[in-house]
N, C-alpha and C positions, 0 to 999 in steps of 0.2 A: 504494500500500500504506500504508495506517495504521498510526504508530508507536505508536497507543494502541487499544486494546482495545476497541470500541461494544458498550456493553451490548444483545441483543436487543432490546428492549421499552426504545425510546430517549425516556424519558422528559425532561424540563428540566434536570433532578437530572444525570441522567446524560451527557447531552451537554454538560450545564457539565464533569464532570468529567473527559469526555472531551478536550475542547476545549482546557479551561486550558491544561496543559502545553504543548499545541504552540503557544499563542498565546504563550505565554511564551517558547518556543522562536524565533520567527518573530520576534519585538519584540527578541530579543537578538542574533540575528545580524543584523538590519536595522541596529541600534544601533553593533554591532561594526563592520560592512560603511560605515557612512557615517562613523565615528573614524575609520578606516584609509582611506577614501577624501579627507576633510581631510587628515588628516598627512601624503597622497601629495603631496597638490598642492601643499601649504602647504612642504613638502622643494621639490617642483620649484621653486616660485617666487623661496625662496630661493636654490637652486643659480644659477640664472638672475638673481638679483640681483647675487651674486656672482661670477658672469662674463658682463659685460653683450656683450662679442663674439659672443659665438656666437650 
């Protein structure tokens, strides 16, 4: 299901404007998803630095 509208008569025009958003959408959770995928590991490693036992 498309969260944006395709105009009929899917002209250049219009599948850019279609498009944009969700490209923007997709680039910001990919963005978000790979910060928060560092910070996880970059936590673990330190945890693990931090208690070299385990």
């Amino acid at each position: 299901m498309p969260l944006v509208s395709i105009p009929k008569s899917p002209t250049s025009e219009g599948m850019a404007y279609s498009l944009a958003p969700m490209l923007c959408v997709g680039v910001y959770i990919y963005a978000t998803r790979k910060k928060m995928y560092e910070f996880q590991r970059g936590a673990l490693e330190l945890v693990q630095l931090n208690q070299p036992h385990l």
